[in-house]
C-alpha positions as YAML, in Angstrom:
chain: A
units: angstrom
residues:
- id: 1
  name: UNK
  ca: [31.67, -17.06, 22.18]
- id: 2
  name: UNK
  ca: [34.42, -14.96, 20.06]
- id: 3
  name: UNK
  ca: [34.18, -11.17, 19.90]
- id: 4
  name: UNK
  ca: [32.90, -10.93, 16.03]
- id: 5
  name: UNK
  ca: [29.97, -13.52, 17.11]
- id: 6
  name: UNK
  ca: [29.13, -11.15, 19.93]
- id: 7
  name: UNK
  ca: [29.60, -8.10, 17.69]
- id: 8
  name: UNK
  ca: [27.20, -9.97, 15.25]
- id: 9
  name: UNK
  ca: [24.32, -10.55, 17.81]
- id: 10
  name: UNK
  ca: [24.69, -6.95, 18.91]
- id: 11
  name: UNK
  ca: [23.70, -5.75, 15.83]
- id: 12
  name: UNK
  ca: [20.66, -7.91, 14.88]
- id: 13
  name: UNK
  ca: [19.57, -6.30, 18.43]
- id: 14
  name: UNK
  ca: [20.01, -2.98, 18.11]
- id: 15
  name: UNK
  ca: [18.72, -3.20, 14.66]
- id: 16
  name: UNK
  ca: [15.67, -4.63, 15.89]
- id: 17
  name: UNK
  ca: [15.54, -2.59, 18.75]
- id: 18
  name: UNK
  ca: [15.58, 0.57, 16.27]
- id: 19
  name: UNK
  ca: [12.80, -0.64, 14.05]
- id: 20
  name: UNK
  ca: [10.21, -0.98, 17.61]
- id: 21
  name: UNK
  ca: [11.59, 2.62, 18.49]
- id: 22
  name: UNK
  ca: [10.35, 3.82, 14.91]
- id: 23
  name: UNK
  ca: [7.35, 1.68, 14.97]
- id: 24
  name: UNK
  ca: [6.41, 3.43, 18.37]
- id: 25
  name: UNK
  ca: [7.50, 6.63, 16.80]
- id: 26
  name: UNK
  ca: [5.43, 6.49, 13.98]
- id: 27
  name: UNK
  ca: [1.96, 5.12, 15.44]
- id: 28
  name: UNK
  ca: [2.20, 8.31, 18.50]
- id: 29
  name: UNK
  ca: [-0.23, 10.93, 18.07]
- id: 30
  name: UNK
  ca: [0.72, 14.32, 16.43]
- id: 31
  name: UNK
  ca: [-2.24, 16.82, 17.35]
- id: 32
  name: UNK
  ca: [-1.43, 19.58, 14.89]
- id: 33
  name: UNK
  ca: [-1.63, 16.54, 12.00]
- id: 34
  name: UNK
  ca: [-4.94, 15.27, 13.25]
- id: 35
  name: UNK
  ca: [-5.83, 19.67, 14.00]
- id: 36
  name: UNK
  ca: [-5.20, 19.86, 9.93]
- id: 37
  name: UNK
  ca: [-6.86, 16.50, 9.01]
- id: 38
  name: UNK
  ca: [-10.06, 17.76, 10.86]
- id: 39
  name: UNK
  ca: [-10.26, 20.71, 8.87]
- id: 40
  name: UNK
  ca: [-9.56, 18.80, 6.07]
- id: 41
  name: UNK
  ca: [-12.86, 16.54, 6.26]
- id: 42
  name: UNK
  ca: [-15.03, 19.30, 8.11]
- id: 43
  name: UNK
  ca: [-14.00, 22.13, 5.34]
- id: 44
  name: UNK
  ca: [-12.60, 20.29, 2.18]
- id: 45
  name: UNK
  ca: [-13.28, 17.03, 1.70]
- id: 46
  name: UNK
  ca: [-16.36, 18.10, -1.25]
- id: 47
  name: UNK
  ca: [-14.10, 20.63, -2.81]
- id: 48
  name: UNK
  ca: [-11.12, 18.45, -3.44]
- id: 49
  name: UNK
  ca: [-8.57, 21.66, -3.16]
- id: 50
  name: UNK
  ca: [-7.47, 23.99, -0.76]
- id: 51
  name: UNK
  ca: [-4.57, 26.96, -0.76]
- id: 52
  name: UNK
  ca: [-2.63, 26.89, 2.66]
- id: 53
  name: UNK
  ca: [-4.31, 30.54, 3.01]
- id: 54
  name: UNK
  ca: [-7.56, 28.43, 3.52]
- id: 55
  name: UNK
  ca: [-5.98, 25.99, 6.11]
- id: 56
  name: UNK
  ca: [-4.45, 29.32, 7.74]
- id: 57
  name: UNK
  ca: [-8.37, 30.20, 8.76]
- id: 58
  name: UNK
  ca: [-9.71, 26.60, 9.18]
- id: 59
  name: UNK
  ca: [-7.26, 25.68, 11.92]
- id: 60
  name: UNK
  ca: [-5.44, 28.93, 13.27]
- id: 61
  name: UNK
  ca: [-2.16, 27.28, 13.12]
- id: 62
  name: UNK
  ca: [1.11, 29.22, 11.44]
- id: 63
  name: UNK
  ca: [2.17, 28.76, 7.73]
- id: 64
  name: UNK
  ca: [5.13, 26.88, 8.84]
- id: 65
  name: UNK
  ca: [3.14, 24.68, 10.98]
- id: 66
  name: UNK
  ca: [0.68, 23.85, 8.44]
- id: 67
  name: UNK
  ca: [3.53, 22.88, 5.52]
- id: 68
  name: UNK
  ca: [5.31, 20.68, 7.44]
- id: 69
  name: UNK
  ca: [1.89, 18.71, 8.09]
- id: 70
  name: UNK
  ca: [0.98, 18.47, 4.86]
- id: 71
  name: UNK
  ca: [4.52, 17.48, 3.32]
- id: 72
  name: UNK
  ca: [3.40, 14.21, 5.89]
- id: 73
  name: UNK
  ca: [0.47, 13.75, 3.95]
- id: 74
  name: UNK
  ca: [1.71, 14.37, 0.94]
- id: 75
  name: UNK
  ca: [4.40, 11.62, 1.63]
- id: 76
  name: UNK
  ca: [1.12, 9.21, 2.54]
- id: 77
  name: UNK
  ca: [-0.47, 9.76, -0.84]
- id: 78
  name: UNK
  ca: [-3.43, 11.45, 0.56]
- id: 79
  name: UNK
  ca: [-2.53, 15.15, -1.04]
- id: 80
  name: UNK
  ca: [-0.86, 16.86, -3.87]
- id: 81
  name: UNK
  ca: [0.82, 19.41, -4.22]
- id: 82
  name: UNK
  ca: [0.05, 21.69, -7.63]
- id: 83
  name: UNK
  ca: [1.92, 24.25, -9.73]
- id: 84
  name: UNK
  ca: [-0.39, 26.41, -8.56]
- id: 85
  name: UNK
  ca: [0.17, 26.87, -5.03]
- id: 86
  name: UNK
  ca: [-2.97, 24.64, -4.36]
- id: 87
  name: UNK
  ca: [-3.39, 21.23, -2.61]
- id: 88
  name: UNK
  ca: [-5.41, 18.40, -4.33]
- id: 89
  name: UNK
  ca: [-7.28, 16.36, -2.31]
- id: 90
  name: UNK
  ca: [-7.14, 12.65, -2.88]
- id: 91
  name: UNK
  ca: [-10.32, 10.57, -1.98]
- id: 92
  name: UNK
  ca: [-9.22, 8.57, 1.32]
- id: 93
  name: UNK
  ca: [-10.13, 5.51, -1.01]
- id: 94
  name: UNK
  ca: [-7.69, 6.19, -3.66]
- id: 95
  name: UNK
  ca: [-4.73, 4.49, -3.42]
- id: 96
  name: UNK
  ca: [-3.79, 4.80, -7.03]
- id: 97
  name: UNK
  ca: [-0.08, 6.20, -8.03]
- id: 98
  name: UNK
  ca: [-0.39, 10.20, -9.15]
- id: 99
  name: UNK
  ca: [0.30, 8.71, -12.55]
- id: 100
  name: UNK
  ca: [-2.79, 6.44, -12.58]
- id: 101
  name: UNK
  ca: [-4.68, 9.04, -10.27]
- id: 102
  name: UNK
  ca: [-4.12, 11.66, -12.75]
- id: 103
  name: UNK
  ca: [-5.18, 8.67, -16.14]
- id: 104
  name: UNK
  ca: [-8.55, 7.91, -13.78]
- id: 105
  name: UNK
  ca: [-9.63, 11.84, -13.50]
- id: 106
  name: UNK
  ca: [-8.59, 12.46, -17.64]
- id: 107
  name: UNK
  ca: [-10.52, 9.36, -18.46]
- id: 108
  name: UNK
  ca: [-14.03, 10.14, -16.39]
- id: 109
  name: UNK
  ca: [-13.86, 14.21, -17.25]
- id: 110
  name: UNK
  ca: [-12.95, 15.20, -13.85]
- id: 111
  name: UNK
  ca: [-15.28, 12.96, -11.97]
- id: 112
  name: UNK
  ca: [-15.17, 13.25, -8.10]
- id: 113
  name: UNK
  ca: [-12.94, 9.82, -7.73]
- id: 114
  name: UNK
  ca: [-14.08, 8.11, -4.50]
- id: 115
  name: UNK
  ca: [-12.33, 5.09, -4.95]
- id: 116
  name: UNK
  ca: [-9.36, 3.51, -6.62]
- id: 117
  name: UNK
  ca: [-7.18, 0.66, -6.17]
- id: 118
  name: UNK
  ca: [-5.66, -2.46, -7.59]
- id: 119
  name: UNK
  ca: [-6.46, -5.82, -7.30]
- id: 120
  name: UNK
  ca: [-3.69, -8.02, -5.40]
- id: 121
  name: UNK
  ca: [-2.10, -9.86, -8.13]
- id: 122
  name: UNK
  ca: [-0.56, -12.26, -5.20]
- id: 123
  name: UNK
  ca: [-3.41, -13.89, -3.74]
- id: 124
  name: UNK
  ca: [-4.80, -15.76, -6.93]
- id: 125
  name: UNK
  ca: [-1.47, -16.49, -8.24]
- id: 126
  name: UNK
  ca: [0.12, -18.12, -5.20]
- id: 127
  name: UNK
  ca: [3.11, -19.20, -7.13]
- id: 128
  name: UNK
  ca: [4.53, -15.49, -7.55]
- id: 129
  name: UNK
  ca: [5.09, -15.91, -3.59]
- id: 130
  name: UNK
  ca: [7.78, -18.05, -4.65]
- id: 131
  name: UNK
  ca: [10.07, -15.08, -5.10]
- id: 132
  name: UNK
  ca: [10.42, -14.24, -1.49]
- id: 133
  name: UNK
  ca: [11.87, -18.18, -1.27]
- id: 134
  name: UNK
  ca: [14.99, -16.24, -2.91]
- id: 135
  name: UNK
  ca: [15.64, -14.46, 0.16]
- id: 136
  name: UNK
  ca: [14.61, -16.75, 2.54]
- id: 137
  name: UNK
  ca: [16.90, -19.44, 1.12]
- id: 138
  name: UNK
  ca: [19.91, -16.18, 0.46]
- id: 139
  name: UNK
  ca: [19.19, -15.84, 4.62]
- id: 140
  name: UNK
  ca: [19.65, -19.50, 5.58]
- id: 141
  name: UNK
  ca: [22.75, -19.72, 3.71]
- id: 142
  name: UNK
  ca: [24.26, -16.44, 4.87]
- id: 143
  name: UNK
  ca: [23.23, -17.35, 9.01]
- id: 144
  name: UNK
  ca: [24.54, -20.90, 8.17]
- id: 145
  name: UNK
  ca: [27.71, -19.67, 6.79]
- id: 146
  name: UNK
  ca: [28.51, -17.64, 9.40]
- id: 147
  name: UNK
  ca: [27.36, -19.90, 12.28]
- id: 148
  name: UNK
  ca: [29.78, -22.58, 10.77]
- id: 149
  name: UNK
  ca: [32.62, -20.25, 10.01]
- id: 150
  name: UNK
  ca: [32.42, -19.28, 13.64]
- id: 151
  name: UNK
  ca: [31.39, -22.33, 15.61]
- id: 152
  name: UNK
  ca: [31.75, -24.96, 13.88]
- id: 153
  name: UNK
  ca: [28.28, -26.03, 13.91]
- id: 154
  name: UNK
  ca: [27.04, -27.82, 12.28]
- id: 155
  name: UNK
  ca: [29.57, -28.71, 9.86]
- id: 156
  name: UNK
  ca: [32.99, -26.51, 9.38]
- id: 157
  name: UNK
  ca: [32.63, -27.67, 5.61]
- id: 158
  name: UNK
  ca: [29.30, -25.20, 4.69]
- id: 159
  name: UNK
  ca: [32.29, -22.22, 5.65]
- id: 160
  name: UNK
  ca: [35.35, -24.03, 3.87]
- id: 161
  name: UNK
  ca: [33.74, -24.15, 0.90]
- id: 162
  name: UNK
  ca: [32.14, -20.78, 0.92]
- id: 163
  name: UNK
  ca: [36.04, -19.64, 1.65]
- id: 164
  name: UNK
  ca: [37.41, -21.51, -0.82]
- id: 165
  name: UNK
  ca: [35.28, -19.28, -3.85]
- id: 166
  name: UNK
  ca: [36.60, -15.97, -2.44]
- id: 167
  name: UNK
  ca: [39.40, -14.38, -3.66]
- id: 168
  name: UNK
  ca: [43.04, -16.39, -2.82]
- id: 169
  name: UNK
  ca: [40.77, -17.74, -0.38]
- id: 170
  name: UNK
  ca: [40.72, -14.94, 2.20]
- id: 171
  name: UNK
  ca: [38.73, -16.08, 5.30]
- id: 172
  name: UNK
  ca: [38.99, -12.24, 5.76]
- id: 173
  name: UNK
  ca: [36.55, -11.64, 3.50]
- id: 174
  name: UNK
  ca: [34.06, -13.78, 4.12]
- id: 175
  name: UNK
  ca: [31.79, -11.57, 6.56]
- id: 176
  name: UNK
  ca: [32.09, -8.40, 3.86]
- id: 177
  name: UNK
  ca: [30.84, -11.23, 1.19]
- id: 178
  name: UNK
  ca: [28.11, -12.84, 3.32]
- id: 179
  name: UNK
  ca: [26.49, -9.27, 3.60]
- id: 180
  name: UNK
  ca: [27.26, -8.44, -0.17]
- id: 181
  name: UNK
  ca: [24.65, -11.68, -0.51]
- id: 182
  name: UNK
  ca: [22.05, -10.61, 2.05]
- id: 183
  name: UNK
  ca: [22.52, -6.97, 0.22]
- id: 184
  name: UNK
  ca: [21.76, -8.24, -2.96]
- id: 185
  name: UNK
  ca: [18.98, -10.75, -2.42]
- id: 186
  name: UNK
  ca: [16.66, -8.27, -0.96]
- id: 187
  name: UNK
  ca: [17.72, -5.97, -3.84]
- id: 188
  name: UNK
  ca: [16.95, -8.47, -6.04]
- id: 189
  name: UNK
  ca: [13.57, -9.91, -4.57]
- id: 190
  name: UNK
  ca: [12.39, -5.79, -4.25]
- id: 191
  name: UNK
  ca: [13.26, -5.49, -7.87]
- id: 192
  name: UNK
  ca: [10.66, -8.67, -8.63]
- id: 193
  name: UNK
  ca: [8.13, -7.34, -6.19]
- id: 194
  name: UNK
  ca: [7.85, -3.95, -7.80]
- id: 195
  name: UNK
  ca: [8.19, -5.61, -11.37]
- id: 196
  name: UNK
  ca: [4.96, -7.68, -10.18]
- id: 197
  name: UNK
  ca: [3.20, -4.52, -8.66]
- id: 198
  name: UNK
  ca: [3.99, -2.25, -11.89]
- id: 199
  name: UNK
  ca: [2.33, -5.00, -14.07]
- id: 200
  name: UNK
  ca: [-0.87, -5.33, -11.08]
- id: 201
  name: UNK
  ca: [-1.10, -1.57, -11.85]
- id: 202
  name: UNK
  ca: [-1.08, -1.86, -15.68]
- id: 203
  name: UNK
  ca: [-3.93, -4.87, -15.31]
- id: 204
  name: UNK
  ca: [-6.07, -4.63, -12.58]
- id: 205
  name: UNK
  ca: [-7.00, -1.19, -11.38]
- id: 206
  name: UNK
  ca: [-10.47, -0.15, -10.17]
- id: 207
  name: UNK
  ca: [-11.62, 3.12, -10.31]
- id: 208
  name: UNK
  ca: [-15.33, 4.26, -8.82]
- id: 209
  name: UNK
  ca: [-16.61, 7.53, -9.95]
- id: 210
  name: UNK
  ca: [-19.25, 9.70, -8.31]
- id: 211
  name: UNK
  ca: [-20.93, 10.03, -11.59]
- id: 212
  name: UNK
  ca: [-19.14, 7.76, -14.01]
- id: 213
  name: UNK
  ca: [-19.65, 4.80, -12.60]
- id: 214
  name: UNK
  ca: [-16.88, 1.61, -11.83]
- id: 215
  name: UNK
  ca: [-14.18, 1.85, -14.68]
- id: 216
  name: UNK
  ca: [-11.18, -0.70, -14.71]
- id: 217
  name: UNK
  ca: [-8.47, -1.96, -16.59]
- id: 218
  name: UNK
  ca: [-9.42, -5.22, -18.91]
- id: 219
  name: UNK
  ca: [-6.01, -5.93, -20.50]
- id: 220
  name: UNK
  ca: [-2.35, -4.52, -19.88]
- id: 221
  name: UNK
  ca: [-2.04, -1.12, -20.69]
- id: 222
  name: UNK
  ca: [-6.01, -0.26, -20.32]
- id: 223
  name: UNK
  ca: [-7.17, 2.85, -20.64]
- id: 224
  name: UNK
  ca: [-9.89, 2.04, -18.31]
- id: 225
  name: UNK
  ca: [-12.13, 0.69, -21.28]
- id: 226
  name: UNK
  ca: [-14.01, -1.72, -18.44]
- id: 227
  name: UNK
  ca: [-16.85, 0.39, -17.82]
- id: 228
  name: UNK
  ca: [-19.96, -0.26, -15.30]
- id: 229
  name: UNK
  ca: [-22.19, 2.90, -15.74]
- id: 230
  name: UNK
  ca: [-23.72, 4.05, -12.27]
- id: 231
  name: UNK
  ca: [-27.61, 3.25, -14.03]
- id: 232
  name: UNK
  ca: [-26.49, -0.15, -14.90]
- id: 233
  name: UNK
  ca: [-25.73, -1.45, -11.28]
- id: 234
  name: UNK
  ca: [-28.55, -3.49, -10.35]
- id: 235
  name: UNK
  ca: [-27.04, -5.30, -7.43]
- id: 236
  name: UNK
  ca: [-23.41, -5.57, -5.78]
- id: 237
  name: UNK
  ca: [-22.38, -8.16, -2.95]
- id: 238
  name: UNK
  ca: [-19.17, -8.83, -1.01]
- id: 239
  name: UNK
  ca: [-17.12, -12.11, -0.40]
- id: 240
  name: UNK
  ca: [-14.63, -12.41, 1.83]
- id: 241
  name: UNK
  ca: [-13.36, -16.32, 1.47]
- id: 242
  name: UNK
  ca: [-11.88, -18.21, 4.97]
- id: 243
  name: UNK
  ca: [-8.43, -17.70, 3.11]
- id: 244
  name: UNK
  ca: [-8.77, -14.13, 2.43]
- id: 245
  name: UNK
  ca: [-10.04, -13.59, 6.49]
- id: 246
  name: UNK
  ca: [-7.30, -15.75, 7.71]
- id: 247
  name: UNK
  ca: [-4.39, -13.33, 5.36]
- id: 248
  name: UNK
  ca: [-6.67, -10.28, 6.65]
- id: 249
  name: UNK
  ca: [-5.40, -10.95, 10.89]
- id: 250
  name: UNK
  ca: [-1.81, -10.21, 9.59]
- id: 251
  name: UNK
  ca: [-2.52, -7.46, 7.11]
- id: 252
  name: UNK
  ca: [-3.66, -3.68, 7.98]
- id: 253
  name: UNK
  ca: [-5.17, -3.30, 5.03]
- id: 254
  name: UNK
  ca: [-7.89, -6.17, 4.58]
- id: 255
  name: UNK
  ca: [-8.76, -7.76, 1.17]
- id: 256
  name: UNK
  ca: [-11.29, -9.20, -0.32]
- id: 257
  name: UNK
  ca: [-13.69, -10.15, -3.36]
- id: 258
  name: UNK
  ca: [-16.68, -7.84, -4.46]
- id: 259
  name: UNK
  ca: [-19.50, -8.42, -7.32]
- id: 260
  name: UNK
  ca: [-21.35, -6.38, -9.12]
- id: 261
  name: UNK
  ca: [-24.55, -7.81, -11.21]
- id: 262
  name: UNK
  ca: [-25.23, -4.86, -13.92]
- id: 263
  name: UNK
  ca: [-27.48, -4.44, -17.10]
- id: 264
  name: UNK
  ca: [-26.57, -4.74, -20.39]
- id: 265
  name: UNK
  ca: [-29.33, -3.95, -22.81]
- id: 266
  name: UNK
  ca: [-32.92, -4.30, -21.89]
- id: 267
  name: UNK
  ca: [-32.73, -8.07, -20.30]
- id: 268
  name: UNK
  ca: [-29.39, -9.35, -20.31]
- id: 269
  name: UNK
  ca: [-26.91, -9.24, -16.86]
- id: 270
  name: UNK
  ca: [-23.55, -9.37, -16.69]
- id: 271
  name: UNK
  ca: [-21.02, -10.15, -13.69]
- id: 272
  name: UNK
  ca: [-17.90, -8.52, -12.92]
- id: 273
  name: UNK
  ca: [-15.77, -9.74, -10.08]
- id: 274
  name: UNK
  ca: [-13.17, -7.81, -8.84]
- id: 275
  name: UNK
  ca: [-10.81, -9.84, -6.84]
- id: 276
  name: UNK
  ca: [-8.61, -9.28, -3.66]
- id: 277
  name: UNK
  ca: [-9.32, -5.23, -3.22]
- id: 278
  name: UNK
  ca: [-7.76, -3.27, -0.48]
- id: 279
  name: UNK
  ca: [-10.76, -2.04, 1.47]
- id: 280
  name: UNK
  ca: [-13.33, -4.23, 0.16]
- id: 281
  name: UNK
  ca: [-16.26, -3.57, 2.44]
- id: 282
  name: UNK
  ca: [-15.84, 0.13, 2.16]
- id: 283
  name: UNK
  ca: [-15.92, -0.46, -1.91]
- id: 284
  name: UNK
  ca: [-19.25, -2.26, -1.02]
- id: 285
  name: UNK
  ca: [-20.08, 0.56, 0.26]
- id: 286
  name: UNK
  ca: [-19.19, 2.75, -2.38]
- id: 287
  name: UNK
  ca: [-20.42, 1.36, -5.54]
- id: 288
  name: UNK
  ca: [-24.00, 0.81, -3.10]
- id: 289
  name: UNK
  ca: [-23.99, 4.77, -2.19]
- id: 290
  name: UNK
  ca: [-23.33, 5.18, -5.95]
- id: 291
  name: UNK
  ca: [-26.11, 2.78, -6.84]
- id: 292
  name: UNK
  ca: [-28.37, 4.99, -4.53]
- id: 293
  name: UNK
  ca: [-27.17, 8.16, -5.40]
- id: 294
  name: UNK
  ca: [-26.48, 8.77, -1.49]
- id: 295
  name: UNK
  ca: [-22.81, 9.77, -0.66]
- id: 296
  name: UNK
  ca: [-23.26, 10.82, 2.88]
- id: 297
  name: UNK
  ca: [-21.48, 7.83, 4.44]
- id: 298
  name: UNK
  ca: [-17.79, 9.35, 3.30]
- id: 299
  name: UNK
  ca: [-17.71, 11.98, 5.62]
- id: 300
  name: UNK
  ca: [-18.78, 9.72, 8.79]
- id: 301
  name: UNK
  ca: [-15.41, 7.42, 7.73]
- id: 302
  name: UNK
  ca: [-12.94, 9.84, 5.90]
- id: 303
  name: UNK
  ca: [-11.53, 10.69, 9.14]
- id: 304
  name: UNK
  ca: [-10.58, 7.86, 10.12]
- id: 305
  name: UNK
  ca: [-9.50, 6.43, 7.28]
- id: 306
  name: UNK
  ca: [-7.52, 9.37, 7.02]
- id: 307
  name: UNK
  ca: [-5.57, 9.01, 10.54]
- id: 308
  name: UNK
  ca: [-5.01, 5.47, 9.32]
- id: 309
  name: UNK
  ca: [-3.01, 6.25, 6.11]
- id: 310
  name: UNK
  ca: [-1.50, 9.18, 7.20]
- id: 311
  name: UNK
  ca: [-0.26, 7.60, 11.11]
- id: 312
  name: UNK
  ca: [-1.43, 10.38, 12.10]
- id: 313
  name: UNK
  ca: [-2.57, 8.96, 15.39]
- id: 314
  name: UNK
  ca: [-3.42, 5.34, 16.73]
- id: 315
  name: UNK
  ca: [-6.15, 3.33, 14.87]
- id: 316
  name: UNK
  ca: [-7.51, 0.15, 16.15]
- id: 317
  name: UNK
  ca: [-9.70, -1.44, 13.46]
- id: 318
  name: UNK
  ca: [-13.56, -3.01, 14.31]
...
């Protein structure tokens, strides 16, 4: 085995070997972030803002201290930061963009948001998978380039002819072009995958007021004109097919189907299905507590929710 093949194999490993070390990193507890989620939950979870003045006196910890924690969260999604000086609390539910966050609070008057989300547009449109074949098949040919250029195997023709497009035909330069490819597949397949995800967020959000009721999208570039008022719910189930349970062992954030039977009128019923959404049994959950007009449930699971999305510290799922 030649020097560059060695060279080659060194990397993959200690590239590898760097993503566990972050991994690890990232999923070890931090007691001053889970110290300033607490007080988060305990002192601020109804009042949706806080000053860093406030956080000084909920958890005794310095300015300094306090920022750096909640730059982390702010990175998760789970605060903003205002003009003002004030942090905005985001609903441990609502994993809407701060564009679409701040669209869902303009369109329901300032409604308490308690949950809000997107529909996976993957799962019922299997063929969109097909654009991570493009870097699948971009990895095959790269490995197989370079295992032939090197060793022959199993052909030395996959590498001559890979040569032969380069320029004056420079085996130098076939390495610096092989990762030019690898480069620019996954470039290219991330550009799809957020193309796909921007047009998800345009068609299929869900947003769950505590007064206003379920609002979501009903055509590209809704305003939200879906509307399910809270005194309309009459029933709501969950579905969770064998396919989505089976996708839900490799995902941390499960998916799945819930309906919502509501009234329309004096007699007639309606259904409305929202498919594939991230959390589904906690939206269950939601839209029931809405039904009921009994919110108490959020406080017993914000924390942990909260660890989750922030890393803040371990969480092993029931």
């Amino acid at each position: 085995m030649d020097l560059g093949t060695v060279a080659f194999i060194a990397a993959i490993a200690g590239g590898f070997g760097a993503f566990l070390a972050l991994g690890w990193k990232l999923e070890s507890g931090d007691p001053v972030l889970e110290k300033v989620i607490d007080a988060i939950v305990s002192n601020f979870l109804d009042e949706r803002r806080f000053s860093i003045s406030d956080m000084e006196q909920a958890t005794g910890l310095n300015r300094d201290t306090i920022r750096k924690a909640l730059r982390r969260l702010e990175r998760a999604g789970i605060i903003t930061k205002r003009d003002s000086g004030w942090y905005r609390i985001k609903d441990p539910l609502v994993f809407l963009t701060e564009r679409d966050y701040e669209r869902a609070v303009r369109i329901t008057k300032d409604d308490n948001i308690l949950y809000g989300a997107y529909q996976n547009p993957y799962l019922p449109r299997l063929y969109l998978l097909l654009v991570y074949l493009i870097v699948a098949i971009d990895i095959t040919f790269v490995v197989l380039t370079y295992i032939s250029y090197t060793m022959g195997w199993p052909s030395p023709a996959l590498a001559n002819w890979a040569i032969k497009i380069l320029p004056k035909g420079d085996e130098h330069l076939l390495v610096p072009f092989l990762l030019f490819l690898l480069g620019m597949g996954i470039i290219f397949v991330d550009f799809i995958d957020n193309v796909i995800k921007a047009w998800a967020r345009e068609r299929y959000s869900v947003v769950v007021g505590e007064k206003s009721g379920i609002s979501f999208d009903k055509a590209l570039a809704d305003e939200l004109s879906g509307r399910i008022r809270r005194g309309q719910i009459r029933d709501v189930d969950l579905d969770i097919s064998l396919f989505q349970k089976i996708i839900n062992y490799f995902r941390s954030v499960p998916l799945g189907d819930v309906k919502v039977v509501y009234r329309v009128g004096k007699e007639e019923e309606k259904v409305e299905v929202f498919k594939n959404m991230p959390f589904p049994r906690e939206l269950f959950y939601v839209i029931r507590s809405v039904q009921l007009g009994s919110l108490g449930w959020r406080k017993r699971h914000a924390k942990t929710l909260l660890y989750w999305r922030s890393r803040g510290m371990p969480v092993v799922s029931g």
